[in-house]
VMD Tcl script that builds the backbone (N, CA, C; Angstrom):
set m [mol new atoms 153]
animate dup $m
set s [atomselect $m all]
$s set {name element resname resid chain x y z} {
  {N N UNK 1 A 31.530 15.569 1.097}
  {CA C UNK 1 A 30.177 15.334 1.553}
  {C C UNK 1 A 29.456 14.363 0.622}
  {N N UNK 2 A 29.671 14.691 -0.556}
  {CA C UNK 2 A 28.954 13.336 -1.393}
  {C C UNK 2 A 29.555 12.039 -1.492}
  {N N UNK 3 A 31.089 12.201 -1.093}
  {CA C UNK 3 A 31.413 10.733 -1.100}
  {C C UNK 3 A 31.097 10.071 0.252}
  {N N UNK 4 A 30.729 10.877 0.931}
  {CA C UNK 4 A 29.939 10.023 2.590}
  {C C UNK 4 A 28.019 9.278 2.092}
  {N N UNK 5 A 27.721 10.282 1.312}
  {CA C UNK 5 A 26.464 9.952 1.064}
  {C C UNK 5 A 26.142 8.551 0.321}
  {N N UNK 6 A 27.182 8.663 -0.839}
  {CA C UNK 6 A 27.492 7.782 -2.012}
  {C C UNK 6 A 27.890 6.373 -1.112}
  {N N UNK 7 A 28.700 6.927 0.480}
  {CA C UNK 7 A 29.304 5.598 0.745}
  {C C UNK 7 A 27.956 4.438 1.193}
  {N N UNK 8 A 27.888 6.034 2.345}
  {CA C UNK 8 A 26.404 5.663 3.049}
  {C C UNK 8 A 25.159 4.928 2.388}
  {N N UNK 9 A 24.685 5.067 1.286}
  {CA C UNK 9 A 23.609 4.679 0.079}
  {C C UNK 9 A 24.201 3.137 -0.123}
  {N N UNK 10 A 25.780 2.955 -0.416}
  {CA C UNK 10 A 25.849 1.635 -0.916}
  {C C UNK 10 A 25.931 0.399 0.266}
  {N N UNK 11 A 26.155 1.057 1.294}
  {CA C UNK 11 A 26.348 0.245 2.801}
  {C C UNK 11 A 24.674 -0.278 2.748}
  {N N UNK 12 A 23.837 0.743 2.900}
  {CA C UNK 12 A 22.797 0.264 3.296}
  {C C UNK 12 A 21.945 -0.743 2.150}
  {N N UNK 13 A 22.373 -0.507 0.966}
  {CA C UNK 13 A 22.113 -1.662 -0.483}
  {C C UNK 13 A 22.670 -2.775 -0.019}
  {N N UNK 14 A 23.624 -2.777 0.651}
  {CA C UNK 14 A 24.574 -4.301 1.061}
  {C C UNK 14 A 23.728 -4.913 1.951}
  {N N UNK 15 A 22.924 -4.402 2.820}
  {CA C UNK 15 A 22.088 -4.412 4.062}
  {C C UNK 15 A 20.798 -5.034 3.239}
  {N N UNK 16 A 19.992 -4.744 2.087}
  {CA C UNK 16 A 18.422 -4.653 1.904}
  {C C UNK 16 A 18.980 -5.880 0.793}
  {N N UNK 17 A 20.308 -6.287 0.154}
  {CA C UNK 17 A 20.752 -6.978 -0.966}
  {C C UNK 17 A 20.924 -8.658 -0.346}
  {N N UNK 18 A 21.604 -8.593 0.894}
  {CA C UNK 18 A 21.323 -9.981 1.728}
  {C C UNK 18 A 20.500 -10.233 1.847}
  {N N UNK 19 A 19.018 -9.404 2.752}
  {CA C UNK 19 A 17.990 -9.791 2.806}
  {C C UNK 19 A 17.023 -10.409 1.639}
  {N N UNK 20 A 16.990 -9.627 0.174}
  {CA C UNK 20 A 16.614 -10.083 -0.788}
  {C C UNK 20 A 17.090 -11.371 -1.107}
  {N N UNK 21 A 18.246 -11.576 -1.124}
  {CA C UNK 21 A 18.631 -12.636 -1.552}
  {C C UNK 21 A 18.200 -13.556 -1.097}
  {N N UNK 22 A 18.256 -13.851 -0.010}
  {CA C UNK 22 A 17.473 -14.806 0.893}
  {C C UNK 22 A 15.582 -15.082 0.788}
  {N N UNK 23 A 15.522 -13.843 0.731}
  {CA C UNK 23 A 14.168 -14.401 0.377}
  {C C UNK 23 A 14.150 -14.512 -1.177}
  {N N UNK 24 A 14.747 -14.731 -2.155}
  {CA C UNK 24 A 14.624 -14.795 -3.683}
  {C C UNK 24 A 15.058 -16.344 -3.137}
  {N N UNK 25 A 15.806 -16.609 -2.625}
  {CA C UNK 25 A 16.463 -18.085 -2.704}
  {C C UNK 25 A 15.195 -18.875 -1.581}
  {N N UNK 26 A 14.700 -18.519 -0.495}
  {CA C UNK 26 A 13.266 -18.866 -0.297}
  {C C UNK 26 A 12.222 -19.304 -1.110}
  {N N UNK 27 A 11.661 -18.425 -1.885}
  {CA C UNK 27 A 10.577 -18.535 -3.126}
  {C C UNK 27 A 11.232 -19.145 -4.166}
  {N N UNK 28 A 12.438 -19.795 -4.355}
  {CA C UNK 28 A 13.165 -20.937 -5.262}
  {C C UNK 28 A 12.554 -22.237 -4.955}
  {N N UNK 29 A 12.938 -22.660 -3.269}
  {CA C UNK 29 A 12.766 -23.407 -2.677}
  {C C UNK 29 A 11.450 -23.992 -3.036}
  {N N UNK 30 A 10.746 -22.963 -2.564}
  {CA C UNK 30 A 9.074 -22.980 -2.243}
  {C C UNK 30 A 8.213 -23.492 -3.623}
  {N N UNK 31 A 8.663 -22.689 -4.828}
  {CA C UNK 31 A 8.197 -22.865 -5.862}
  {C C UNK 31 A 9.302 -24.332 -6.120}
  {N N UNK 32 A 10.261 -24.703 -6.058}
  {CA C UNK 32 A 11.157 -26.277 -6.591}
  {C C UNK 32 A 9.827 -27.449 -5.424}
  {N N UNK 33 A 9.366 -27.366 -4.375}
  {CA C UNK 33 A 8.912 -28.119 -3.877}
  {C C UNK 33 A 7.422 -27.916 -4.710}
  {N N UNK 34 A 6.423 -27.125 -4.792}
  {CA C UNK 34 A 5.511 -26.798 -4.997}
  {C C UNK 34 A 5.596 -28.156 -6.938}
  {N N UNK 35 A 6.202 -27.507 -7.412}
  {CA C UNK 35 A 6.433 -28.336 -8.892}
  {C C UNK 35 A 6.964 -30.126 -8.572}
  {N N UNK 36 A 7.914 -30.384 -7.818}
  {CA C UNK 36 A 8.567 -31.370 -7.690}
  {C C UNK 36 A 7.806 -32.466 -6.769}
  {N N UNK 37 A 7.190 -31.843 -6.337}
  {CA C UNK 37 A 6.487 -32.661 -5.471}
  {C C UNK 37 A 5.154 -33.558 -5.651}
  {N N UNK 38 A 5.017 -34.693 -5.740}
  {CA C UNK 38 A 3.566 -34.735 -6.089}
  {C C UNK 38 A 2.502 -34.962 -4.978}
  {N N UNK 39 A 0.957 -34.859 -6.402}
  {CA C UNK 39 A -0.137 -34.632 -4.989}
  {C C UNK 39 A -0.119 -35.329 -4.364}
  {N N UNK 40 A -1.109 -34.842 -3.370}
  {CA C UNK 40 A -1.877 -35.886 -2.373}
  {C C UNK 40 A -2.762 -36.909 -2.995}
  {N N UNK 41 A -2.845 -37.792 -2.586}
  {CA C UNK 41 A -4.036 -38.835 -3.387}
  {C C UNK 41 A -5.529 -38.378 -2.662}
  {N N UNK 42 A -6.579 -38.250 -3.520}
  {CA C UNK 42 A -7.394 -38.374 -2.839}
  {C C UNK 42 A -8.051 -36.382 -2.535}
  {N N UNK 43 A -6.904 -35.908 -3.209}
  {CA C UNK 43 A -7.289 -34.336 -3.040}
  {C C UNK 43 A -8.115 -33.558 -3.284}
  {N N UNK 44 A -9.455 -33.230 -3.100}
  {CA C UNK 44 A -10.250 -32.581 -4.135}
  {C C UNK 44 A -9.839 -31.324 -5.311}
  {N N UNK 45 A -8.858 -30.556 -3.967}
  {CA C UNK 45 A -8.151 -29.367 -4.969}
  {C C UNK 45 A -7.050 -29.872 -6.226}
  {N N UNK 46 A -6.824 -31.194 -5.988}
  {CA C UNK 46 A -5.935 -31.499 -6.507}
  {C C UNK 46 A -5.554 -32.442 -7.658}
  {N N UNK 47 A -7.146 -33.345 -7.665}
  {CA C UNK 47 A -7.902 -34.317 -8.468}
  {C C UNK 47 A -8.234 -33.951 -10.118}
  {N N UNK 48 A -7.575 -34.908 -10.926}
  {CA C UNK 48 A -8.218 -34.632 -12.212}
  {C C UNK 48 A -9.618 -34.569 -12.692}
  {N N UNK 49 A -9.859 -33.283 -12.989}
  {CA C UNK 49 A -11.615 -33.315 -13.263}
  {C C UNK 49 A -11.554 -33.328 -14.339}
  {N N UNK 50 A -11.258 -33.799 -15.759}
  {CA C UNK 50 A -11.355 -34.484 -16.670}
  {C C UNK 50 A -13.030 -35.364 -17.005}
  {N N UNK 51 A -13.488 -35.049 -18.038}
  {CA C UNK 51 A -14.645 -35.860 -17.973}
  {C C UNK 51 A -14.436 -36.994 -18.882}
}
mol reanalyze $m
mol bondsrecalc $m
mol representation Tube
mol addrep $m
């Protein structure tokens, strides 16, 4: 009975462990564009306010 439970527990980690992954490798993406990318010209949010 516990080695059904034990099996059962790691099946469904395999299940919630793809999904993570994917979204960890998402928010890679997101944050590599966010840094790599440059601004817009002309941005207010985005403009050096430097005096």
């Amino acid at each position: 009975m516990a080695a059904s439970i034990l099996a059962d527990g790691a099946f469904l980690a395999d299940d919630a462990e793809s999904t993570h992954l994917r979204l960890f490798i998402a928010h890679l993406v997101s944050l590599l564009a966010i840094t790599l990318l440059p601004p817009r010209r002309n941005d207010p949010l985005t403009r050096d306010v430097r005096p």
